[in-house]
N, C-alpha and C positions, 0 to 999 in steps of 0.2 A: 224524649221530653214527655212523652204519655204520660208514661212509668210514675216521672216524677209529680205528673199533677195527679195520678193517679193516686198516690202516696200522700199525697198533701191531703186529697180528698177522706181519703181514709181516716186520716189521723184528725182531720177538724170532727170528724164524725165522732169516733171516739175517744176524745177529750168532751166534744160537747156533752157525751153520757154522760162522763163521770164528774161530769161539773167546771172543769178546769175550762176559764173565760179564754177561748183557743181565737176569738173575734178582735184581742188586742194587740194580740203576735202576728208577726208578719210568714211568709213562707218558708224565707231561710232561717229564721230562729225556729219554729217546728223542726223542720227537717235535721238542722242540727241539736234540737233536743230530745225528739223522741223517733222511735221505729219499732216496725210493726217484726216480734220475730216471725220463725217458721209457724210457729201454730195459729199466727193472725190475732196475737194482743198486743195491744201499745207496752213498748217499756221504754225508759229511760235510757239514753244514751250517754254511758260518764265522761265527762269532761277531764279532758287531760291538761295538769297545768305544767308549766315547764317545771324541774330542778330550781332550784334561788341555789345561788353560788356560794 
């Protein structure tokens, strides 16, 4: 559970740089919208929508 507020924290930090209002989002929509890769920058995590039949 660290890890994860670990991660949380991280990512409210860097969206606040880059301006994105990260104070209206709650925990689990950060986590599942963004992560930090290997090199330690925020990117976007894409969203998978199901097939339509």
């Amino acid at each position: 559970m660290q890890n994860t507020d670990k991660n949380i924290r991280i990512l409210r930090d860097k969206l606040s740089r880059i301006g994105i209002a990260e104070k209206q989002l709650d925990d689990e929509t950060i986590l599942s919208s963004y992560g930090i890769n290997k090199y330690g920058q925020i990117c976007g995590i894409p969203k998978t929508t199901p097939p339509t039949p």
